[in-house]
C-alpha positions as CSV (number, residue, x, y, z in Angstrom):
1,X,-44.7,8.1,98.8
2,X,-42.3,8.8,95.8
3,X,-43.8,11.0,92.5
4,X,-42.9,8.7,89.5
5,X,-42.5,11.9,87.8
6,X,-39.4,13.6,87.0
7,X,-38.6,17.2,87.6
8,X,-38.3,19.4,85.2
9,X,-35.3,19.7,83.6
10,X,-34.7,15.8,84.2
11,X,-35.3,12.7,82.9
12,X,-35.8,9.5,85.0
13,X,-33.4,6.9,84.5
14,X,-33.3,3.2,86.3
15,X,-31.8,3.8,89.5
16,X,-30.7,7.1,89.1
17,X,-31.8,10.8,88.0
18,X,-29.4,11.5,84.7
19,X,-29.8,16.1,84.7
20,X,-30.1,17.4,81.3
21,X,-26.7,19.0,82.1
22,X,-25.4,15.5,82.2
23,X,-27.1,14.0,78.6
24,X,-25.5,17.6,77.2
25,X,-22.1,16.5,78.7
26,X,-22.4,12.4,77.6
27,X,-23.3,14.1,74.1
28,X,-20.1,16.4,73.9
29,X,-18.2,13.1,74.6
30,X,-19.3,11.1,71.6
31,X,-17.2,10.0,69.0
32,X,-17.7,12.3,65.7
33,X,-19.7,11.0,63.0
34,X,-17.8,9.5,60.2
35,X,-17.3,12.2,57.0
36,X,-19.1,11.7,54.3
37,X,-18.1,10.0,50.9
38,X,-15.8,12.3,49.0
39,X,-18.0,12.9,46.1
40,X,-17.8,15.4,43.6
41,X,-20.8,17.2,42.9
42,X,-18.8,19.9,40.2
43,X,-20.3,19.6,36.8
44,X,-18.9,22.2,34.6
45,X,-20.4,24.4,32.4
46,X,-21.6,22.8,29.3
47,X,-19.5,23.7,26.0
48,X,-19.7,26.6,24.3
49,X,-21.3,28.5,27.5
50,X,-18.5,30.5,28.7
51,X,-19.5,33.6,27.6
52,X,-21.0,36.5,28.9
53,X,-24.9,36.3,28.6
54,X,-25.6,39.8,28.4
55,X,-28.0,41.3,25.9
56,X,-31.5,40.7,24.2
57,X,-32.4,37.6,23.6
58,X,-35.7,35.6,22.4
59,X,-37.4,32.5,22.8
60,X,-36.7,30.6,19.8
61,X,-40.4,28.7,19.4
62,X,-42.4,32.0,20.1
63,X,-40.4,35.1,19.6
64,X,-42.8,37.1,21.4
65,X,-41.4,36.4,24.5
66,X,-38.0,38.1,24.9
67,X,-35.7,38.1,27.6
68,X,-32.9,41.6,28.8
69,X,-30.4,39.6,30.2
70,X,-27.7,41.1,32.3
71,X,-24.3,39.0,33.4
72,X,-22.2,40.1,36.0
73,X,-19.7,37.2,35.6
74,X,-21.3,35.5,39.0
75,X,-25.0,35.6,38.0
76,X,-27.2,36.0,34.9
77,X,-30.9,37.7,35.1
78,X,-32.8,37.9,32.7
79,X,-35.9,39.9,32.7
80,X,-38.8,38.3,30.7
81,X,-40.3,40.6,28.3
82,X,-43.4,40.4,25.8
83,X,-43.4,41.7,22.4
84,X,-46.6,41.9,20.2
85,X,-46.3,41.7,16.5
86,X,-49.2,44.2,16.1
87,X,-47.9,46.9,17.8
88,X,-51.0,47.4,19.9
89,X,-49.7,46.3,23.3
90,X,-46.5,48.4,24.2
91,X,-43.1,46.9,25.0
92,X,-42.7,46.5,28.5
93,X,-40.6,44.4,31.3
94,X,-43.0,41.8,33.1
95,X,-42.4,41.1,36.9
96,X,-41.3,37.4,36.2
97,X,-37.1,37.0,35.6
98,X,-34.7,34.4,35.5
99,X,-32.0,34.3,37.8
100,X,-28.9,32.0,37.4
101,X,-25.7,31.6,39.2
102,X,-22.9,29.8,38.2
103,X,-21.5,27.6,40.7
104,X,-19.0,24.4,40.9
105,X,-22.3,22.7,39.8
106,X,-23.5,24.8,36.8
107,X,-25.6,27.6,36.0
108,X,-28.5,27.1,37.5
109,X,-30.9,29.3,39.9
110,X,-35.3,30.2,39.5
111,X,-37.8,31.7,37.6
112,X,-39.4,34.0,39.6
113,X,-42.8,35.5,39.2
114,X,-45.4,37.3,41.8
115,X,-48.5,35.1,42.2
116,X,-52.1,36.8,42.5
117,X,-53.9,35.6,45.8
118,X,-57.8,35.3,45.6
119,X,-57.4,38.7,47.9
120,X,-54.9,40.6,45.7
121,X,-51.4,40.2,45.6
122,X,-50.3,37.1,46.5
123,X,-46.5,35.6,46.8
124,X,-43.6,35.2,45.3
125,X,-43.1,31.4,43.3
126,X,-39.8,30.4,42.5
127,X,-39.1,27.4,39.9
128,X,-36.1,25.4,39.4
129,X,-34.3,26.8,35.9
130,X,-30.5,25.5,34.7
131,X,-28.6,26.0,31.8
132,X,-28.0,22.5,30.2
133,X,-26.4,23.3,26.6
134,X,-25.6,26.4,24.1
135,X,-26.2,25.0,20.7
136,X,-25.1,27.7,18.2
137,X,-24.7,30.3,20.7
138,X,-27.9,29.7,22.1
139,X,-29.2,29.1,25.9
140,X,-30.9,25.7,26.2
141,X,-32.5,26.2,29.5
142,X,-34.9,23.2,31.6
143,X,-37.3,24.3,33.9
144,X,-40.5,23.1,35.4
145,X,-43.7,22.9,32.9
146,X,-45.7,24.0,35.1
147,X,-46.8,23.1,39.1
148,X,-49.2,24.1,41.1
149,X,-48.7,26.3,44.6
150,X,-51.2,27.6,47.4
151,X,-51.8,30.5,49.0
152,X,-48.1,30.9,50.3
153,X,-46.8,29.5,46.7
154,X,-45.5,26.0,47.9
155,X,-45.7,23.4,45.8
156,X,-49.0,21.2,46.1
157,X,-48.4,18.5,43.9
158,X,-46.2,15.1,45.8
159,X,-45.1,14.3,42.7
160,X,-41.6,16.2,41.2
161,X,-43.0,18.2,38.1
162,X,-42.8,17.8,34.9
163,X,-39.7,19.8,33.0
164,X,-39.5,21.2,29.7
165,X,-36.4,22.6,27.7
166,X,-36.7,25.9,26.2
167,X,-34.0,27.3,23.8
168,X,-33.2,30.9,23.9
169,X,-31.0,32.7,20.4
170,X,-29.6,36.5,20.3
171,X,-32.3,39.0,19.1
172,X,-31.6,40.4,15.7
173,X,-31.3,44.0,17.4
174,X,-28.6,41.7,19.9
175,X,-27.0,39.7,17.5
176,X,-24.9,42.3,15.2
């Protein structure tokens, strides 16, 4: 009596036993798939945001929130800051920052910021940040308004987030 079962290592074809070393070679032999479109995907920087990024900057509907950039020509980070009007609280850099690169399609990159897990430190989130204008000198950046992540900080929601544009001017201290 013949198993109906193949080896391992095989598959059982009608009539004949077709080795994984021959599906490997009939693959090789296949015609290559078609190129895709030629589509360009480069979107330049938008005017008036050639410059270099670097130095203090603030968020212009809440100026407690200010932002040390650094440019190195490739990428921009900017590390988000709060400043209290009072006094009370110390300056001091927070663990979220802003990383962009510029690339043939912009300058775009993530907010980063460190999540707290209901254990202690959690993970790292990362959302989607790009430059889309520099009225007046100014960084007009989207992001996400806000999404929701679990434990490992991926998103929950099926839905793509909401986005909000935020416009960032030159500090006072920055701007002279």
């Amino acid at each position: 009596m013949t198993s109906s079962a193949a080896t391992p290592g095989t598959l059982r074809a009608p009539g004949r036993l077709l080795t994984w070393s021959g599906l490997a070679f009939l693959v090789a032999c296949a015609a290559p798939p078609a190129p895709p479109p030629a589509t360009s995907v480069e979107r330049p920087l938008p005017e008036g945001c050639t410059g270099d990024f670097a130095g203090r900057w603030i968020l212009a509907s809440d100026p407690s929130w200010s932002y040390r950039a650094t440019d190195d020509g490739g990428t921009v980070v900017l590390d988000v800051e709060r400043r209290w009007a009072d006094g009370g609280t110390p300056e001091r850099t927070s663990s979220a920052r802003v990383v962009l690169r510029r690339t043939p399609g912009g300058l775009t990159g993530e907010t980063r910021a460190p999540r707290m897990g209901t254990t202690g430190p959690g993970c790292q989130a990362s959302l989607p940040v790009e430059l889309t204008g520099c009225p007046d000198g100014g960084l007009l950046l989207r992001t996400v308004e806000r999404m929701r992540v679990d434990e490992q900080c991926a998103a929950v929601d099926p839905s793509p987030p909401e986005t909000r544009t935020y416009l960032l001017v030159r500090s006072a201290v920055d701007a002279g």
